[in-house]
Each structure stands twice: as structure tokens, then as C-alpha cells.
ZAFI-941067 format. One record per atom (N, C-alpha, C): residue in one letter; x, y, z. Coordinates in steps of 0.05 Angstrom, whole numbers, padded with zeros to 5 digits, always signed. Example, Ala and Ser with C-alpha at 12.3 -4.5 7.8 and 13.67 -1.06 7.14 Angstrom:
<pts>
a+00264-00114+00156 a+00246-00090+00156 a+00264-00066+00156 s+00257-00045+00142 s+00273-00021+00143 s+00258+00001+00157 
</pts>
This chain:
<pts>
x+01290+01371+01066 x+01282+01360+01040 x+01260+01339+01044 x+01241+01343+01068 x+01224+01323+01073 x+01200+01330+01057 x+01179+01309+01042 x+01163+01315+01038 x+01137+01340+01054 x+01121+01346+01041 x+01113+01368+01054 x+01091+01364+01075 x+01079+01343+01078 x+01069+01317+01088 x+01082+01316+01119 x+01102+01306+01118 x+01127+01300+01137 x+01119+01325+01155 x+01135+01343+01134 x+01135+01368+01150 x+01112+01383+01165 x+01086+01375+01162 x+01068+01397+01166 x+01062+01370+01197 x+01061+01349+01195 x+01061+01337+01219 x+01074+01337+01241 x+01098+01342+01231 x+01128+01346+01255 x+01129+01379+01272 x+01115+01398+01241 x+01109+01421+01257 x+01093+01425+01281 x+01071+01413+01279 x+01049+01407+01293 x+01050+01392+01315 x+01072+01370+01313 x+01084+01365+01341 x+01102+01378+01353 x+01115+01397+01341 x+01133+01405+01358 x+01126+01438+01372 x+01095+01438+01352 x+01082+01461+01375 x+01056+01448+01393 x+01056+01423+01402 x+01043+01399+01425 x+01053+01413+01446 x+01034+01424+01468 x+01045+01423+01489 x+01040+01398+01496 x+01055+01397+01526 x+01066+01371+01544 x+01073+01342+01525 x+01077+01345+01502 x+01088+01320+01483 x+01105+01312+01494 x+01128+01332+01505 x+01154+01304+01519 x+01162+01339+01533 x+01181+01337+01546 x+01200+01359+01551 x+01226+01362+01562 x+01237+01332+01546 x+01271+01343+01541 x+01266+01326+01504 x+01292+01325+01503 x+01300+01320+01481 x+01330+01315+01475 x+01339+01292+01470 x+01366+01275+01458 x+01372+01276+01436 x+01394+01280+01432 x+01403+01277+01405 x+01430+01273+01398 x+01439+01255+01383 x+01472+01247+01383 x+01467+01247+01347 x+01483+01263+01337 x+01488+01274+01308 x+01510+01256+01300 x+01525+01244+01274 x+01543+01238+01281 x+01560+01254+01259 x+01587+01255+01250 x+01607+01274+01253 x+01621+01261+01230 x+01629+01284+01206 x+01658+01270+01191 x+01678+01260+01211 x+01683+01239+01196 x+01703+01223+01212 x+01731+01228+01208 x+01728+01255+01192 x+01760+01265+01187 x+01769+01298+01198 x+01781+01310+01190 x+01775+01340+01202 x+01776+01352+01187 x+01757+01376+01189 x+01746+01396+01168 x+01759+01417+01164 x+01764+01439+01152 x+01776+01461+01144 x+01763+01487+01133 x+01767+01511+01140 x+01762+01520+01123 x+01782+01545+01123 x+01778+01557+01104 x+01800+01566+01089 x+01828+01554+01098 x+01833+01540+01104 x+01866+01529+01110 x+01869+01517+01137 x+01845+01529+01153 x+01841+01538+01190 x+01840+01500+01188 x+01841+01483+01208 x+01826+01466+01219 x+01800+01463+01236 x+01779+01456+01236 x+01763+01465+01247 x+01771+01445+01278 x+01760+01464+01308 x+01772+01448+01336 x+01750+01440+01342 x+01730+01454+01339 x+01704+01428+01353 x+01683+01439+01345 x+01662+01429+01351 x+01626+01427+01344 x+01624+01434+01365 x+01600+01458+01363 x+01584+01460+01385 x+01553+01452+01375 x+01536+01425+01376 x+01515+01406+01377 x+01498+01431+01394 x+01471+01440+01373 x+01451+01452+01383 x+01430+01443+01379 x+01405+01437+01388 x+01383+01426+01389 x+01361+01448+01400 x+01345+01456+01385 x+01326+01486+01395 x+01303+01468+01412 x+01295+01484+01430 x+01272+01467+01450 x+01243+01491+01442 x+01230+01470+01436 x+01195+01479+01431 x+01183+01491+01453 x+01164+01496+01445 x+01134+01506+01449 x+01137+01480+01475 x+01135+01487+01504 x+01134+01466+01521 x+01156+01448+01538 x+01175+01453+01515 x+01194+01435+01526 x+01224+01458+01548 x+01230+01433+01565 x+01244+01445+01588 x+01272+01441+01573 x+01293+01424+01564 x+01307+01417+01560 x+01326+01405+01540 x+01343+01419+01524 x+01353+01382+01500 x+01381+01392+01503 x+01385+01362+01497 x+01423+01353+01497 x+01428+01347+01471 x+01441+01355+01468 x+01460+01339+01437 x+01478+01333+01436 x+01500+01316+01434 x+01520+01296+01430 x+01530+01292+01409 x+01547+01295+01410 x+01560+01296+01368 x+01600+01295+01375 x+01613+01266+01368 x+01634+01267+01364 x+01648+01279+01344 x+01665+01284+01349 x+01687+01305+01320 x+01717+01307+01328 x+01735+01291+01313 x+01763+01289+01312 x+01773+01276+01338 x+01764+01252+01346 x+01766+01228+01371 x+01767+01248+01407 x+01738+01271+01396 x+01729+01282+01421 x+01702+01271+01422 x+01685+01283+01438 x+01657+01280+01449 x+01655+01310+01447 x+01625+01320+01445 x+01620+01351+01442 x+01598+01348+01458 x+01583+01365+01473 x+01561+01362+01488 x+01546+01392+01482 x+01519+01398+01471 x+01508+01428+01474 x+01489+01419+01484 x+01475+01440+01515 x+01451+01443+01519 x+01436+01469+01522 x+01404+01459+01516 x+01399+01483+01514 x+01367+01481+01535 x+01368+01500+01556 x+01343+01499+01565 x+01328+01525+01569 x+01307+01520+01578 x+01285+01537+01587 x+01299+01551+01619 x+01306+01576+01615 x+01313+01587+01641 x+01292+01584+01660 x+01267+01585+01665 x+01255+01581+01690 x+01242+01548+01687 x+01252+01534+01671 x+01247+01504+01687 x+01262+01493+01688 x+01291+01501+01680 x+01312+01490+01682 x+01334+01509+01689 x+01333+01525+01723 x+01345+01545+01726 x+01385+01536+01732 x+01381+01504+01733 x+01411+01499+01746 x+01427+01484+01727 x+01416+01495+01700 x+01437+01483+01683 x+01458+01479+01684 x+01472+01489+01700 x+01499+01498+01697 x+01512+01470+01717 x+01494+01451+01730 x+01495+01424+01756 x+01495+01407+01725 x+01478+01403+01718 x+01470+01391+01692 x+01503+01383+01671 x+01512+01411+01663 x+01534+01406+01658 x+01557+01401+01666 x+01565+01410+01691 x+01577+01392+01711 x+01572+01361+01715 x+01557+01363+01722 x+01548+01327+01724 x+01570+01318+01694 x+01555+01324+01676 x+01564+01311+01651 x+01592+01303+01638 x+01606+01337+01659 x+01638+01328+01647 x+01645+01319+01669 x+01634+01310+01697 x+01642+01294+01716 x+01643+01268+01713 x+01628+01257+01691 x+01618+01232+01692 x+01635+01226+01663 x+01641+01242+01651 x+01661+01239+01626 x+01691+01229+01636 x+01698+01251+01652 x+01727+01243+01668 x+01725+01221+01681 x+01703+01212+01698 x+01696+01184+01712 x+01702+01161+01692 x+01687+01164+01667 x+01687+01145+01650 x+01715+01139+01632 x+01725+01159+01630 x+01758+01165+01617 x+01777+01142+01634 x+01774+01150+01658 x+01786+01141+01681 x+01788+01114+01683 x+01764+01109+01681 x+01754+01079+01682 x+01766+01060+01662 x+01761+01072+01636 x+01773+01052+01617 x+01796+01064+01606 x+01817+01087+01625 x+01839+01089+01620 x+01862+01057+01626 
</pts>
């Protein structure tokens, strides 16, 4: 719903090569739990599309007193995603731990 202004600039950066090449993002989340048809919904999967350039993005989005993590990369500049995500729920349990 951004002006059209907005928009024709943000397009234009986000087809910049070498502008940045990851990308963060932490969304934040009804703070209650959602439904639909009757179902409860169990979690978010947080997607963030990567441009023209870019190697990498994370997104972060809590939902129902979890943490959700999606990433999404570029298979040949980011062939070991799979360390990436490890790391992350390593350092989650680390942190659990810690201020358990």
C-alpha cells in the first residue's frame, strides 16, 4: 500500500547489484494463536526472497512463545546452508540453556 514513489525506488534497489548480499529480518507475530477453520495454527515458516545479487536472508518471526527461523539462499554462494542452520539451532539450545 506504499505510495507509488516508494515503490518504484525500492524496486530499483532491489534489482542493485552488489547493494548488500544478505538480508535480516525479524517480523513480529500475533501475540495470540491463530486458527483456521477450528485447526490451531503450530508455527510460521518466516520467508524473505533474495534479489538480483544477493547470497542470503534470514527471517525471524516469534509465534505462540516459540522463535521461527526461515532461510533462504543462493545455492552456489551459499552451498552449506545446511552449517548455517545448524549453527543457529545450536546457539538457540546454548542460549535456552543458559538462561534456563
Amino acid at each position: 500500500m506504499s505510495p507509488p514513489v516508494v515503490q518504484s525506488v525500492m524496486a530499483r534497489l532491489a534489482f542493485t547489484p552488489d547493494l548488500f548480499n544478505i538480508l535480516i529480518a525479524n517480523g513480529p507475530a500475533p501475540p495470540i494463536t491463530l486458527y483456521s477453520l477450528g485447526a490451531p495454527m503450530r508455527r510460521i515458516v518466516p520467508m524473505v526472497p533474495i534479489f538480483s545479487g544477493q547470497a542470503l536472508s534470514v527471517a525471524a518471526m516469534g509465534y505462540d512463545g516459540r522463535v521461527f527461523f526461515g532461510l533462504n539462499a543462493d545455492r552456489d554462494a551459499v552451498p552449506d546452508l545446511d552449517v548455517m542452520r545448524a549453527g543457529i539451532e545450536e546457539t538457540i539450545h546454548d542460549l535456552s540453556r543458559v538462561t534456563a
